[in-house]
C-alpha positions in Angstrom: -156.2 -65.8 -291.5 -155.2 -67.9 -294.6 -155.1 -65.0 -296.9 -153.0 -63.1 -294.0 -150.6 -65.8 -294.4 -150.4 -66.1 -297.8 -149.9 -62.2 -298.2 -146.8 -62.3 -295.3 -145.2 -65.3 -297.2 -145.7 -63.5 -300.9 -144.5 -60.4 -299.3 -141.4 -61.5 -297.5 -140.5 -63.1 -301.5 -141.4 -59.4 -302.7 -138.9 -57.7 -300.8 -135.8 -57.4 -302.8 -133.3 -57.6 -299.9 -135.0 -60.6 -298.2 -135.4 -62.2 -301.9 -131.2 -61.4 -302.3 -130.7 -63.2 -298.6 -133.1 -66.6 -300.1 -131.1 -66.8 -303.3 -128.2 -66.8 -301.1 -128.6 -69.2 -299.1 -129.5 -71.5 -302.2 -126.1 -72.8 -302.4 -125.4 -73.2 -298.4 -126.3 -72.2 -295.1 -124.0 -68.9 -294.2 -123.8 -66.9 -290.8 -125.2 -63.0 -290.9 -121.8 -61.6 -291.9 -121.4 -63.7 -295.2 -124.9 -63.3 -296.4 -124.4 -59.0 -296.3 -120.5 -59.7 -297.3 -122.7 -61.7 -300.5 -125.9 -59.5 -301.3 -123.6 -56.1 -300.6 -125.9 -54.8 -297.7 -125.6 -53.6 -294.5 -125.4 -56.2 -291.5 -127.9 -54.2 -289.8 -130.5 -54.3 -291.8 -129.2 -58.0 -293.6 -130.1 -58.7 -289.1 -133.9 -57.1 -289.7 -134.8 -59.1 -292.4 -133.3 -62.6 -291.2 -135.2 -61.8 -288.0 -138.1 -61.4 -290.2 -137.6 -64.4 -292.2 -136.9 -66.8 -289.5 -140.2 -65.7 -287.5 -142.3 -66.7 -290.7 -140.2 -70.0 -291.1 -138.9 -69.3 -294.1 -135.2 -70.0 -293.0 -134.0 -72.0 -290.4 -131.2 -70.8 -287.7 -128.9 -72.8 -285.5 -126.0 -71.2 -283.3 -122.5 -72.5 -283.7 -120.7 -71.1 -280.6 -121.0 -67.1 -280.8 -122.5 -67.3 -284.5 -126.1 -67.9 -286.1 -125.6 -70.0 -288.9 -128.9 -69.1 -291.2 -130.6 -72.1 -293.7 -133.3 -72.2 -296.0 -136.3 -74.2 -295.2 -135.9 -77.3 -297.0 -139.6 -78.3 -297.2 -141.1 -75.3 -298.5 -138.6 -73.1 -299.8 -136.4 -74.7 -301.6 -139.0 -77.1 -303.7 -140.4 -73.4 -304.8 -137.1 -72.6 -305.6 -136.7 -75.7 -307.6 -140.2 -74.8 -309.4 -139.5 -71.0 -310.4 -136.1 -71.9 -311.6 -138.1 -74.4 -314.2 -140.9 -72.3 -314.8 -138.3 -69.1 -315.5 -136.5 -71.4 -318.0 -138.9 -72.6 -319.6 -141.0 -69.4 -320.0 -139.0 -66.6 -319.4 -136.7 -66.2 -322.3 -138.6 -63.9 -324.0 -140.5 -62.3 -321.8 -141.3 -58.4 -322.6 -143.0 -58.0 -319.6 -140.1 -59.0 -317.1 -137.0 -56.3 -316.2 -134.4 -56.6 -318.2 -132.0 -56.0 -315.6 -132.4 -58.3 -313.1 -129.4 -60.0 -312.1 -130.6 -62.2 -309.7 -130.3 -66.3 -310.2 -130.7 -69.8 -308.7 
């Protein structure tokens, strides 16, 4: 069961799109139509994969009137945020071994 979880958690991060809908949210919670008008994606699918997210606890959503207003989990995922952003600076400067033309940020 704990690997299970572990893999589901790791996985959801491995998904581009979901990863895109984390980084985000980093700055502020947004509703479904500003995270696809942000990350360029369909609201559709941006839908599947807060569904997704939100099941494993990974964000947190609260309706404002007609809207879901979508967060990140402040306990888990943003400390982890907090630690990748160090790691990748001080590490990742150099690295031959990560793509060269990833655009994504914190």
């Amino acid at each position: 069961m704990k690997n299970k979880s572990y893999h589901n958690f790791f996985m959801n991060l491995a998904n581009e799109t979901k990863l895109d809908i984390v980084l985000a949210l980093n700055k502020k919670p947004l509703s479904v139509t500003e995270i696809a008008q942000k990350i360029n994606g369909e609201q559709s699918n941006v839908s599947h994969h807060l569904s997704n997210l939100t099941k494993c606890h990974l964000l947190n959503v609260k309706r404002t009137g007609k809207q879901k207003i979508y967060s990140l989990n402040k306990i888990t995922i943003l400390p982890m945020l907090k630690l990748v952003e160090k790691h990748a600076s001080n590490n990742c400067q150099e690295c031959s071994s990560c793509p060269k033309n990833y655009s994504g940020g914190f």
